[in-house]
Legacy VTK file of the C-alpha trace (Angstrom):
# vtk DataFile Version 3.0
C-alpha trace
ASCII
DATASET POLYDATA
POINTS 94 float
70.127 123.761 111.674
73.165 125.208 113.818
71.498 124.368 116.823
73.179 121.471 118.396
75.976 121.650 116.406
78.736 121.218 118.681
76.489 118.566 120.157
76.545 116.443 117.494
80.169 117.146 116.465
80.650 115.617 119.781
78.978 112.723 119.670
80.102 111.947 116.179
83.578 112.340 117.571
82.809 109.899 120.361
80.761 107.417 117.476
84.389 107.450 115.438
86.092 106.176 117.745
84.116 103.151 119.101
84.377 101.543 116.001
87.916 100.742 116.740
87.550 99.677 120.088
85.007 97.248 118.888
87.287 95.824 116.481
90.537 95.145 118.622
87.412 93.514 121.369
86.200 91.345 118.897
89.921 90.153 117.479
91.572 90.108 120.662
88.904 87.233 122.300
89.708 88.350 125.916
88.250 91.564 128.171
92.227 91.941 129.128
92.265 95.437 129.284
88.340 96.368 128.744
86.006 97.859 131.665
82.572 96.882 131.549
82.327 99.758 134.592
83.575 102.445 131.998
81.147 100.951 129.064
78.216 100.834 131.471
78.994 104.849 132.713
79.513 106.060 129.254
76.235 104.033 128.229
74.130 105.675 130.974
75.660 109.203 130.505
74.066 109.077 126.794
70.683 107.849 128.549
70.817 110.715 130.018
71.602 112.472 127.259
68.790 111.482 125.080
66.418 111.840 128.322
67.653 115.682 128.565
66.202 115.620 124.912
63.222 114.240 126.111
62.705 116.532 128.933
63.054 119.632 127.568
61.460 118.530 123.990
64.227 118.930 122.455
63.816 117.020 119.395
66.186 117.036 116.771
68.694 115.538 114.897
71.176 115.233 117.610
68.908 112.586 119.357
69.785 110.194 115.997
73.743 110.668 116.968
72.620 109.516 120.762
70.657 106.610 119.385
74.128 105.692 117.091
76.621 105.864 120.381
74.043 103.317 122.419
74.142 101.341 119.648
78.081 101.268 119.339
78.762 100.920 123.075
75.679 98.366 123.775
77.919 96.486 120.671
80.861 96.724 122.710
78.900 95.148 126.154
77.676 92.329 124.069
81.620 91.941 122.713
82.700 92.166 126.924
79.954 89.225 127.325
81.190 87.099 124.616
84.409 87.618 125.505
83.997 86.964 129.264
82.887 82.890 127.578
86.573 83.199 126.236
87.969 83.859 129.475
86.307 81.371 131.268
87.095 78.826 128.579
90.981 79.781 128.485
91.050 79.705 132.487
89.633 76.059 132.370
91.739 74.884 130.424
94.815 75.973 131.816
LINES 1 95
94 0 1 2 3 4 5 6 7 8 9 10 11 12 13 14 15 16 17 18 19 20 21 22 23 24 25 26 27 28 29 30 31 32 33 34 35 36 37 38 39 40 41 42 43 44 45 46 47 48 49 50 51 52 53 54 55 56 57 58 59 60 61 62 63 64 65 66 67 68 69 70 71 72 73 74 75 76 77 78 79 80 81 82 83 84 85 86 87 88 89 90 91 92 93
């Protein structure tokens, strides 16, 4: 059970705070301030995270916190998309 420990702790660490991000993203309607080049990096260092798992069959809980942070930063993509439509709108109208 103490393997990966620190791992996880980690990664849960990382998982806290994205729910905060996402919410300012979603309430602000506008990428001001948000870098889909910093979502994408942190997005492929946990692919490689969970493909280190993979590698070395290292299956374990940790992989589940992995799985959690894609989820939470592929949230936060989807929020850059929809808010890029806001953008665009707001520019054409101006």
């Amino acid at each position: 059970m103490i393997v990966g420990i620190f791992e996880a702790a980690m990664l849960v660490c990382f998982a806290a705070s994205w729910p905060f991000n996402l919410r300012r993203a979603y309430l602000a309607r506008t990428n001001v301030g948000t870098s889909i080049t910093f979502m994408s990096i942190v997005l492929i260092g946990y692919l490689f995270g969970v493909a280190n798992k993979l590698v070395n069959d290292d299956i374990n809980y940790v992989l589940a916190f992995y799985i959690l942070d894609i989820a939470l930063v592929s949230a936060g993509v989807l929020i850059y998309i929809r808010n890029r439509k806001f953008d665009n709108l707001s520019r054409n109208n101006d």
